[in-house]
C-alpha positions in Angstrom: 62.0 -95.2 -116.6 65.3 -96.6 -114.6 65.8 -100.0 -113.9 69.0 -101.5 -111.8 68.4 -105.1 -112.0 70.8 -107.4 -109.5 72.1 -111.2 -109.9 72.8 -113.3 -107.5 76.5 -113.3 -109.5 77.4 -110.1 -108.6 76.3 -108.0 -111.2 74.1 -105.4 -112.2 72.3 -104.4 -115.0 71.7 -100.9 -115.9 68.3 -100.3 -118.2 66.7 -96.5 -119.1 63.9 -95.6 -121.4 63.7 -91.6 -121.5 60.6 -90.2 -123.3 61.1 -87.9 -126.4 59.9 -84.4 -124.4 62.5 -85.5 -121.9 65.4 -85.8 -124.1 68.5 -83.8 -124.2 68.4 -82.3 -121.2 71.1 -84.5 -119.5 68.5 -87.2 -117.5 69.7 -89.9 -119.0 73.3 -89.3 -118.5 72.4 -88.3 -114.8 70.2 -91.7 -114.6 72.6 -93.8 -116.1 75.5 -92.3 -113.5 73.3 -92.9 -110.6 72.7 -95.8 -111.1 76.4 -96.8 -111.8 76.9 -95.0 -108.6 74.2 -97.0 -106.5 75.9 -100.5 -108.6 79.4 -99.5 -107.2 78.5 -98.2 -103.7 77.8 -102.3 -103.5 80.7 -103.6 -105.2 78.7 -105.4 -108.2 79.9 -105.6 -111.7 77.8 -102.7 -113.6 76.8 -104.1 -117.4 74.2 -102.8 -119.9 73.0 -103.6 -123.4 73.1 -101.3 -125.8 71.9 -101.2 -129.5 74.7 -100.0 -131.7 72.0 -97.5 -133.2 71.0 -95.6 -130.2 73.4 -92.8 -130.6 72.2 -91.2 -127.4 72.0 -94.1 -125.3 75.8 -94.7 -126.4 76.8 -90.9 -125.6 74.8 -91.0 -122.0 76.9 -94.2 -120.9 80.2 -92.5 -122.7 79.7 -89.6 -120.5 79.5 -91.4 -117.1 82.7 -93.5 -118.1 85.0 -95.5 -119.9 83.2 -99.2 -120.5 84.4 -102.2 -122.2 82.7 -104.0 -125.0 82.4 -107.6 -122.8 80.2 -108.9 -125.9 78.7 -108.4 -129.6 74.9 -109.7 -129.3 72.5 -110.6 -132.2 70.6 -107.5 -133.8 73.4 -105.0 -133.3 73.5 -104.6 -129.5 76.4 -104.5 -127.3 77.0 -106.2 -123.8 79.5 -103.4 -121.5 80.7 -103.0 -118.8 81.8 -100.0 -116.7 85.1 -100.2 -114.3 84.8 -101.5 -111.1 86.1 -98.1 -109.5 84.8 -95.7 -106.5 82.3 -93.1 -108.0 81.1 -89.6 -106.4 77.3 -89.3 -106.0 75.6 -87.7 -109.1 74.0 -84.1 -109.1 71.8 -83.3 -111.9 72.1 -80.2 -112.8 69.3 -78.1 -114.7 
């Protein structure tokens, strides 16, 4: 389930849950870069919180791109934020 939430401030907010039969198959990663791509085709500032202990949540954001840690939040989750940068439309590819 994808969710690109907008603010008034010129940001977005990137959310995912992907099922256990789904995983490892790359949707995530593919999710996560669309909807970077979708956040930057408008110019907003892409963020997402992610728990320190959701290793693949961590590697589907690492493999769309570089982010920066903007905040350490209560309960071992991290505020980032990807570049502001020009992205190519996603394929997903199974």
């Amino acid at each position: 389930m994808p969710l690109l939430k907008l603010a008034p401030t010129g940001s977005a907010f990137i959310g995912l849950l992907v099922g256990p039969a789904h995983t490892g198959k790359g949707i995530g990663r593919f999710i996560v870069a669309y909807l970077y791509w979708q956040a930057s085709l408008a110019g907003l500032r892409t963020r997402s919180t992610i728990s320190r202990h959701n290793a693949a949540s961590l590697r589907s954001h690492q493999a769309v791109a570089d982010f920066t840690v903007i905040a350490e939040l209560p309960n071992d989750y991290l505020l980032i934020e990807f570049p502001r940068v020009g992205r190519e439309r996603p394929v997903l590819g199974l």
